[in-house]
N, C-alpha and C positions, 0 to 999 in steps of 0.2 A: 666458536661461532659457526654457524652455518654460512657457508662459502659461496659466493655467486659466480658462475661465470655463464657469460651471455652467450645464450646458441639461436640462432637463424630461423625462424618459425614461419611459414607463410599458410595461409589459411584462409579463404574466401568465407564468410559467414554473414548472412542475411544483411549485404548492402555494404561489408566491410572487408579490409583486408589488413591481415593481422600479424606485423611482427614481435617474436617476443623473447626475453630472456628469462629461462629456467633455470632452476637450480639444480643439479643433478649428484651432487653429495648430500650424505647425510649431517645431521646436526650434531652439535655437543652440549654437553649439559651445563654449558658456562653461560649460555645464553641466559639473559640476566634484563630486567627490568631496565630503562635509561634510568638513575636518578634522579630526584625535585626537590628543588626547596620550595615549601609551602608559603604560599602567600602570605604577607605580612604587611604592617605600618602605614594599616590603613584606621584611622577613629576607630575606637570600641562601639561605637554607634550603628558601623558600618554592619550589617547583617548578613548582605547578597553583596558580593563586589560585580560593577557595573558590568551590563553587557548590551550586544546588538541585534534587535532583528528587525523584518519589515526594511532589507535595504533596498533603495530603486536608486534611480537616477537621480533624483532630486531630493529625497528623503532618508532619514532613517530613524528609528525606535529604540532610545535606550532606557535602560531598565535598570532598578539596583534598590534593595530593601534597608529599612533599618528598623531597629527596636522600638519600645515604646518605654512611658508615654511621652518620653521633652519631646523626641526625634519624631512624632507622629504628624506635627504640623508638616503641610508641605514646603519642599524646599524650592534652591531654582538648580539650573544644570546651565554652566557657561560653556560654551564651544568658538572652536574656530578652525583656524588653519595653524599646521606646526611652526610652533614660533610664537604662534599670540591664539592659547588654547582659552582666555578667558575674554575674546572680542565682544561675546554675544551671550545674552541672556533670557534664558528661557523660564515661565513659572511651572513649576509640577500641577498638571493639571488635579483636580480637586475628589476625579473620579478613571479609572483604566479606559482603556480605547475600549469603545464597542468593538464584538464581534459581526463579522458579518454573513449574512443579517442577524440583525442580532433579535427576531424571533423565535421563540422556545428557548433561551437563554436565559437559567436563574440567576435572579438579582445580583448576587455574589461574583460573579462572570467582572464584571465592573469594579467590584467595590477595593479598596486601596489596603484592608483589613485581610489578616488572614494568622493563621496560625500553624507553627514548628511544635509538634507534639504540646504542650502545654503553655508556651511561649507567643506571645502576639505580636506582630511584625507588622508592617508596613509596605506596600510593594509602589515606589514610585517607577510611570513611564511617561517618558517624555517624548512628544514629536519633532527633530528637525527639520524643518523644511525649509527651499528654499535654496540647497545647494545646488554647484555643478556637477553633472557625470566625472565620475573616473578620476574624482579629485581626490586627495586625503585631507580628513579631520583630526582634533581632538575636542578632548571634553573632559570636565570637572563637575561631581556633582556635591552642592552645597545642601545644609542642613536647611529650614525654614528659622523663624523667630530674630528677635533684634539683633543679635550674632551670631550669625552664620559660620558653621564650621564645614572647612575642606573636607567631604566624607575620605578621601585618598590618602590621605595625611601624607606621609614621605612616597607615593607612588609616583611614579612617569604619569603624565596625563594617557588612557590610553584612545588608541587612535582605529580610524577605519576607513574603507576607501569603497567611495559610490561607485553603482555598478556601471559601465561603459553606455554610450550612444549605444541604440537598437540601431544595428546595420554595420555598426564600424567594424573594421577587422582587428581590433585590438586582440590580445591574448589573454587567456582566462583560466586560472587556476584555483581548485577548488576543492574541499571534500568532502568524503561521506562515510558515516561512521553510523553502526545498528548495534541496538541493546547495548548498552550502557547504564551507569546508574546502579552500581551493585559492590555490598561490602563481603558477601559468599565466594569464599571461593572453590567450594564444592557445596551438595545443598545441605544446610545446617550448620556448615562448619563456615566461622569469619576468616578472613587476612590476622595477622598477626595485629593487635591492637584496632580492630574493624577498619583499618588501613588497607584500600587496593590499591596496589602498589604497581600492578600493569595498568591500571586503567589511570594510573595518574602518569604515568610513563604515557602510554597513549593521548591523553588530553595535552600534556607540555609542548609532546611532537609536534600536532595538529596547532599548537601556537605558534611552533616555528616552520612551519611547512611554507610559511611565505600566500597563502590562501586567501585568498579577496574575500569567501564565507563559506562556513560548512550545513551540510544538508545531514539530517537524520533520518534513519531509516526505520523508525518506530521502537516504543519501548524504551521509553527514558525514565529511569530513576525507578528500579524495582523497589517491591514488588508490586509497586500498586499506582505507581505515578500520583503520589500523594503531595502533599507541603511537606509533610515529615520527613517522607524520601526524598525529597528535593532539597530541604535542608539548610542548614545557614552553615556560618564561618567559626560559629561558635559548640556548637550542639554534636555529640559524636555519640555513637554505636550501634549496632546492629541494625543495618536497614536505614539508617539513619544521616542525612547529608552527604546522599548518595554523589548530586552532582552540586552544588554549592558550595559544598566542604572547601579548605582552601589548600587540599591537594589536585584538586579534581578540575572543574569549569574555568575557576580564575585562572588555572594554570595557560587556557589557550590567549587571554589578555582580551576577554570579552570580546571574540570574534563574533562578526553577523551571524547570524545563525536561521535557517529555516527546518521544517517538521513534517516528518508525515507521521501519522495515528499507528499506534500498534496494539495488540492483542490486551497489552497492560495499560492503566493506565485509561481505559477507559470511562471519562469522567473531566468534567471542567478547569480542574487544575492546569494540566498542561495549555492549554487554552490563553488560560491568562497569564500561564509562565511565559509563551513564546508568542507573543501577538503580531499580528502577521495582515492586520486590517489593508493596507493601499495596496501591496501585492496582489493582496484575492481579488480586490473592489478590479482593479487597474484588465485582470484578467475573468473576468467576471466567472470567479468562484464562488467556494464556499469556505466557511472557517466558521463553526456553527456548532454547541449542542443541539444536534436537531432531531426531531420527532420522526422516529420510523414506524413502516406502518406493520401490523403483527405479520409472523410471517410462518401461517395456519399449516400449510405441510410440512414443517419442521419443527410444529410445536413452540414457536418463539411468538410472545407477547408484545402488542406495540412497548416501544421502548425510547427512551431521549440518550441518543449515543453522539458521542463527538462527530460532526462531519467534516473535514478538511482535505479539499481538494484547489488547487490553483498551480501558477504557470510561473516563471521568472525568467524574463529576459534580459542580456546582457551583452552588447555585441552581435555575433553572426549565432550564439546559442540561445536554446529556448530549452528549460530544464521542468520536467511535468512530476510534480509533487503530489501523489496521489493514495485517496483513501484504500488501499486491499488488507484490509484489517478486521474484527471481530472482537468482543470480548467475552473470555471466557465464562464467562458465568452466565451468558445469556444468548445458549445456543438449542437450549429444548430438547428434542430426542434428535437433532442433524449435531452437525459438527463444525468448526469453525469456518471452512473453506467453503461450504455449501451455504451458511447464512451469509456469510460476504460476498460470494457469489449473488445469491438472492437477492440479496440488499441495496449492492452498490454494483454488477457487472450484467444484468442482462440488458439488452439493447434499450428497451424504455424505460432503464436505470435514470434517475437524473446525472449521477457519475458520469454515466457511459453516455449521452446523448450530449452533455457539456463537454468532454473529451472530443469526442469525435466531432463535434463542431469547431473546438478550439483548434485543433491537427489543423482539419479542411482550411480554415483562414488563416496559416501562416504554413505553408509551403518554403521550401526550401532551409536551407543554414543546418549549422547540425543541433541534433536533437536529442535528449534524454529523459528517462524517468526514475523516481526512484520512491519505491512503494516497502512494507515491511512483509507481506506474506510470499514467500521464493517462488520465483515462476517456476525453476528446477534446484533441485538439493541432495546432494546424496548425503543425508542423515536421514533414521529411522525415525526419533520423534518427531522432527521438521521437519517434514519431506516435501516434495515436490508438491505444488498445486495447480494438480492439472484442469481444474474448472479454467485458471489464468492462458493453459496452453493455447494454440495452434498445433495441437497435435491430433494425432487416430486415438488418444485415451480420454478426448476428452469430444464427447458428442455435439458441441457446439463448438466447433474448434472454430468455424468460418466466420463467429460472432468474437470471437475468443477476445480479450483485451491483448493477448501477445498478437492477435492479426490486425486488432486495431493500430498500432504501435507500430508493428511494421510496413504495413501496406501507408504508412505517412513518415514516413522516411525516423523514427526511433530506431537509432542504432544500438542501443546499450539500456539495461535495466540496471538498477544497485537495490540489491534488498534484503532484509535482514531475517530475522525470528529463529534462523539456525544457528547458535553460537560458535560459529566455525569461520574459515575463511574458505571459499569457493568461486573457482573462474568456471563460468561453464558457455559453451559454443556449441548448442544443435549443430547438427547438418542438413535439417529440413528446410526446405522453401516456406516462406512466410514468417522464421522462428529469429528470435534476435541473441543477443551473448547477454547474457544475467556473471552478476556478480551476488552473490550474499558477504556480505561483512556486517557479521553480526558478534563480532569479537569484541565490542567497545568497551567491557567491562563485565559484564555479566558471565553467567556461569558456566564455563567451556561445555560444548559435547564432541564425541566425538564423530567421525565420516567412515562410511562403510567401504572397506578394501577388500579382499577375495573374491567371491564368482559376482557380488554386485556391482564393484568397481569395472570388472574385467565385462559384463555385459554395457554396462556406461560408456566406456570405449568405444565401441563398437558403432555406437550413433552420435558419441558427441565429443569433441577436446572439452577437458576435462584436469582441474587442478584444484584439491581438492585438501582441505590441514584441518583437522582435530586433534583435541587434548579430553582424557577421561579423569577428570581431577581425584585426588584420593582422598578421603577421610583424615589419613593417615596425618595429615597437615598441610599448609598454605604451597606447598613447593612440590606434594609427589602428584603421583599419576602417571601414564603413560599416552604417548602421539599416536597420532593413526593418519595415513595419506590415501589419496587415490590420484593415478595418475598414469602418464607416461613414465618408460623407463628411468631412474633416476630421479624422480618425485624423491625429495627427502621426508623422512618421518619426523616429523617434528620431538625434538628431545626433553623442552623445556616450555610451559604453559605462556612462558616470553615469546617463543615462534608462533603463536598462533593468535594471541590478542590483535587486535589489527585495526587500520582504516585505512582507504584509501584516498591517495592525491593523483587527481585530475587534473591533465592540462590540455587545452584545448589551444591550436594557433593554426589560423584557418580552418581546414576539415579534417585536421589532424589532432587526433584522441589519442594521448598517449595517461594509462592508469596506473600508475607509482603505487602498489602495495607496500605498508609499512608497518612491523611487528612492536609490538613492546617494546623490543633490544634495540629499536632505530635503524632497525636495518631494513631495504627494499629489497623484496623479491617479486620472482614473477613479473616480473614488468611486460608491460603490451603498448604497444601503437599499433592506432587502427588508423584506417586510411579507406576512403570511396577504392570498391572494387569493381563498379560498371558491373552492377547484377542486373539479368536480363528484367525487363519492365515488368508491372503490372497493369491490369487492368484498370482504368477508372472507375468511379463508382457510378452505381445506376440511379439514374439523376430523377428527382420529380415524382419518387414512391407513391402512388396516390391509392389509401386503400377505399372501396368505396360497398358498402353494406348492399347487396342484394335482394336479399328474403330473412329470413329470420336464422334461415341456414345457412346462407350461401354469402362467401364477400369475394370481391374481385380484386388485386393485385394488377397495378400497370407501373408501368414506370420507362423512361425514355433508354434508350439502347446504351451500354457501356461502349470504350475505345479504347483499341492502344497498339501505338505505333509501330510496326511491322511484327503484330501480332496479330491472331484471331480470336473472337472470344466463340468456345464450344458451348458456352450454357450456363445457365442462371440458380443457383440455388438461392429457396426461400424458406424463412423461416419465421416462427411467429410466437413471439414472447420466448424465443431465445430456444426455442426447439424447431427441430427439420419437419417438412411439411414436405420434401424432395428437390427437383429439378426441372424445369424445362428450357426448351432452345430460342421462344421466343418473347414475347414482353409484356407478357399477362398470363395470372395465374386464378384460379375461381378455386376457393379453398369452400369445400363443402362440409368441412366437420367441424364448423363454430357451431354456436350455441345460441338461442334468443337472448336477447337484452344482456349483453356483454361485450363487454371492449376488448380489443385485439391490437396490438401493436406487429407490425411487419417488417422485414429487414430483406432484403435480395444483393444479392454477393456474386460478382461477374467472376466466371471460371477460364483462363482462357486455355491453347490447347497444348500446353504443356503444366497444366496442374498450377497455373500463379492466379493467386485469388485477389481482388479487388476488396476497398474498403465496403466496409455494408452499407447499403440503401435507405436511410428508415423514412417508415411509412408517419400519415399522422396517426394518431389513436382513432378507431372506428369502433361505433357500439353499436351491434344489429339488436333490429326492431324487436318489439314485444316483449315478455315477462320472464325473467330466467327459468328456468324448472327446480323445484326446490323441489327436498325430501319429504316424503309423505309423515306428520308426526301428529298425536292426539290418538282419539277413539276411531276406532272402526268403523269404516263407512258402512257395512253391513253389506251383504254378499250383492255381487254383479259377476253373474255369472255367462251372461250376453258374449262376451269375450273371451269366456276361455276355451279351451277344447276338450272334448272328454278323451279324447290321448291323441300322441303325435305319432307321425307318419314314420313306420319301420326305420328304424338307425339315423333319426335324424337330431338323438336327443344330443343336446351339447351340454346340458346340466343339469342337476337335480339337490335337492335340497329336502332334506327330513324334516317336520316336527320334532320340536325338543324331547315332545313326552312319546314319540313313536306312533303316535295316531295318524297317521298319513303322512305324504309327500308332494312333491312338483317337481315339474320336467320343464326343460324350455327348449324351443331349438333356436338353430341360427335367425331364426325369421324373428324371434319375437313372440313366437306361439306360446302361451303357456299351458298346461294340463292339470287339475288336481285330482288329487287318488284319494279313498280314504277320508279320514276325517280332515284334510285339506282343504281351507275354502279358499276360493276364487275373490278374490277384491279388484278383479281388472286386470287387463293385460295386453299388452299391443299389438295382437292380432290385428292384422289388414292395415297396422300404419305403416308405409315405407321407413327403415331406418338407413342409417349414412354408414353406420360399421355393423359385421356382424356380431349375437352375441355370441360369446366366447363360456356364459357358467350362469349363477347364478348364486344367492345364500338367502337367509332366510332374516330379516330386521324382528327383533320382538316387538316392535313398536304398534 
């Protein structure tokens, strides 16, 4: 077994202070899956054995499938408190919760029908409502028709417990687990009988971790986040009852469960796996396949992709569930991180304007998120995504969602898509501690050690476990770490599956990492380290159109207390436009008839940056300028010049067939030569940039 012994760690990072216990030997190859017995003696009817999501205070959603056609009528589902689980009577409603909103949502989103490869199932969800906070239930669900049968058969009724009063200082335990959902365990090759045998090891854990409910961090049920891959209690093989199987989900005893979107999987299924309707409504999100719009410089087509973003409060935490996802098949000539970027994180994102407004209206308590694409990773496939940072690599860092997050007190990220286990701790101002745990079952990679690791260091703590699984069969391969001194190499594919438990009691974050084998490493508590303030943000954005070129930026003065602010950065549609020191800016390089959205980010005079400013949307006057297309207007020659003045040419462009050419300069002047004709040119218009070239349109 890989050996723990706890060493003394303190570390100031973005608003927190971090003690922690490392491992500092290495592992053994005994390290070994925990054992399961698969769930059992529930009706042969039973298809999905029961589970929870959509927990509040007063509510929760339970779920659970069965066969057709007897079991296809609705049933009812009885609950209560332990002791008397059949008090209360509920009837299966007749169709799924809507999505919300449930605009651009195909029909199917709702409907109670579905199918397991070839197999037609049933998905009943029923609403409890009407309880106390922070109380525990149970529940039984019944068959429909004149004799109703116990779907549980010899099972415990199983139970769940509502989330606490908003405010109360109650204590909260909880976790988070990414990518899961997988019978590979290298790619092509199964587990031994399409049995994952870590990731059922990992889901029993997470049932007994004692956990009020678990959060996912995208990527449930490869490879496609299908029904097939989601699977039933009966249906087994490759890719097959990934997480339904009754080694897998049953094993955590139908814990509440909430979701954020991943790479896979994109498509309405998961959707109507984990419905999540009062939460969103209650924080007015999204939980939507919703209509995006094309997205023309990276080549991507409008598209209807899942959108789910919202909030869960519980106590003094407030936990931010959020879309930074993509699907791969529908990224065009860009890449996954640049369309979701696009899509969902530039300032007049609906994402990112619903975020930052939800931050600003709840101040104070502590606070997390937990998204699937890594803000940082040291793996080559997954790597870092720095469109997400707060950093010098990424050009918008001051709009960044890592500044968003920080500058509103988000102490911690958790997020998945790298199959590894990873603590990571910037040293930057404005940056926060990312975890990736994306070991929940899916297909190990491994983390990069030598001069990348050793350059890693150097700006960030850093704890960092891969496995490179073998062909060879379900058990070989070889660990890879990165880390401080005595980081152990992981021995066995058991050290590195993983999720983490979360405890929160007061403002104290303490993150329980937990391996296959059952064992915690790496443990952290964080705690308020009094980081010097930020700036507020600049209140009252107003952008207001001038001329058809010209728009003005104002906005009322940032504060903060016993600081100065040095200067204002603006930016606009999510790019720099620069800086200045006082509270208006005249941005001269729009365009006629086009919309602008604005954002202004208070600097003060030690480099701490305030949240962003946004502006409303503004569209300056008159007709966009579109490209010239059709027949040839026929020569206008009024405008051009017959050559341009000694050394001022900045470009030139040939005829295809070598019959002439043109020249332009900075001004705008153009020249033709040759069999070159003139069709116009913008001599004697002032322009706002100079030209830089020129080419030639066949059109």
């Amino acid at each position: 077994m890989i050996k723990r012994m706890a060493v003394a760690l303190a570390a100031g990072v973005a608003g927190l202070m971090s003690m922690a216990g490392v491992a500092p030997s290495a592992g053994a190859a005994t390290d070994i899956p925990v054992a399961v017995t698969p769930y059992s003696g529930a009706d042969p009817s039973l298809t999905r054995a029961p589970y929870v999501t959509d927990l509040t205070q007063t509510s929760a959603d339970v779920t659970w499938a069965t066969g057709a056609p007897a079991t296809s009528a609705p049933g009812t589902l009885e609950w209560g408190t332990p002791g008397n689980c059949t008090a209360n009577q509920v009837a299966v409603p007749s169709t799924l919760p809507n999505l919300v909103p449930l605009s651009g949502s195909p029909s199917s989103a709702t409907s109670r029908q579905f199918t397991v490869g070839s197999v037609s199932e049933y998905q009943s969800t029923v609403t409890i409502s009407g309880l106390q906070a922070g109380t525990t239930y149970c529940y039984r669900p019944f068959t429909g028709g004149s004799s109703p049968v116990d779907l549980l058969g010899t099972n415990a009724a199983p139970t769940f417990t509502t989330l606490d009063a908003v405010g109360s200082s109650a204590p909260l335990t909880f976790d988070v687990v990414g990518d899961l959902g997988e019978t590979n365990y290298s790619t092509g090759t199964d587990f031994a009988g399409t049995l994952n045998t870590d990731q059922a090891a990992i889901d029993s854990l997470i049932g007994k971790s004692g956990a009020k409910f678990v959060v996912t961090a995208g990527d449930v049920a490869y490879s496609g986040g299908t029904q097939t891959d989601y699977g039933d209690l009966q249906q087994t093989g490759s890719e097959v009852s990934d997480i339904f199987g009754p080694s897998y989900w049953p094993e955590t005893g139908g814990l509440p469960t909430f979701g954020a979107v991943g790479n896979h999987g994109q498509n309405v299924d998961g959707l109507r796996v984990w419905p999540e309707s009062n939460t969103t409504a209650a924080s007015s999100g999204a939980y939507d396949f919703n209509s995006y719009p094309a997205d023309s410089a990276a080549g991507v087509p409008a598209s209807t992709e899942p959108a789910a973003w919202y909030a869960i409060s519980t106590g003094n935490v407030r936990i931010y569930v959020l879309d930074a996802s993509w699907g791969d098949s529908n990224v065009g000539t860009s890449n996954l991180y640049q369309v979701d970027y696009d899509q969902h994180w530039t300032p007049s994102s609906p994402e990112y304007q619903w975020l930052a407004a939800d931050l600003a209206s709840h101040p104070g308590g502590v606070k997390m998120a937990v998204f699937h694409f890594p803000l940082r990773s040291d793996n080559s496939t997954q790597a870092s995504d720095t469109l997400l940072q707060n950093s010098s690599a990424n050009p918008n860092a001051s709009t960044s969602l890592e500044a968003l997050l920080s500058h509103n007190g988000v102490s911690i990220a958790f997020n998945g898509h790298a199959h590894t286990y990873q603590r990571i701790n910037p040293h930057g101002a404005g940056q926060i501690t990312n975890y990736v745990t994306g070991g929940g079952g899916a297909v190990l990679e491994p983390v990069n050690g030598g001069a990348t690791c050793t350059a890693l260091l150097a700006t960030e703590d850093i704890y960092a476990l891969g496995w490179s699984p073998s062909g060879a069969g379900p058990t070989s391969g070889s660990g890879s770490a990165c880390g401080p001194p005595g980081t152990p190499t992981p021995q066995s594919a058991a050290d590195v599956y993983n999720f983490l438990k979360v405890t929160v009691t007061g403002t104290t974050v303490v993150v329980d990492p937990t391996n296959a084998a059952g064992q915690v490493f790496d443990p952290h508590t964080y705690t308020p380290s009094g980081n010097s303030a930020s700036p507020s943000a600049p209140g009252s954005v107003t952008a207001l159109a001038l001329s058809p070129s010209s728009v003005q930026v104002s906005w009322s003065p940032s504060t903060e207390a016993g600081g100065t602010i040095k200067n204002y950065q603006i930016d606009r549609d999510g790019s720099s436009l620069g800086s200045v020191t006082g509270t208006t800016f005249v941005d001269n390089s729009v365009e006629a008839g086009t919309t602008y959205t604005y954002s202004v980010t208070a600097v003060d005079n030690v480099g701490a940056l305030s949240s962003p400013g946004l502006s409303n949307p503004v569209t300056t006057p008159g007709s966009p300028s579109l490209p010239f297309s059709g027949p040839p207007l026929g020569p206008v020659v009024n405008n051009c010049m017959s050559h341009l003045p000694a050394g001022s040419v900045v470009g030139s462009a040939a005829l295809p067939d070598g019959s002439g050419y043109y020249e332009v300069d900075a001004q705008g002047d153009v020249a033709a030569f040759g069999g070159a004709v003139c069709f116009g040119a913008l001599t004697g218009t002032p322009l706002n940039r100079p030209i830089v070239g020129m080419a030639i349109d066949p059109a």
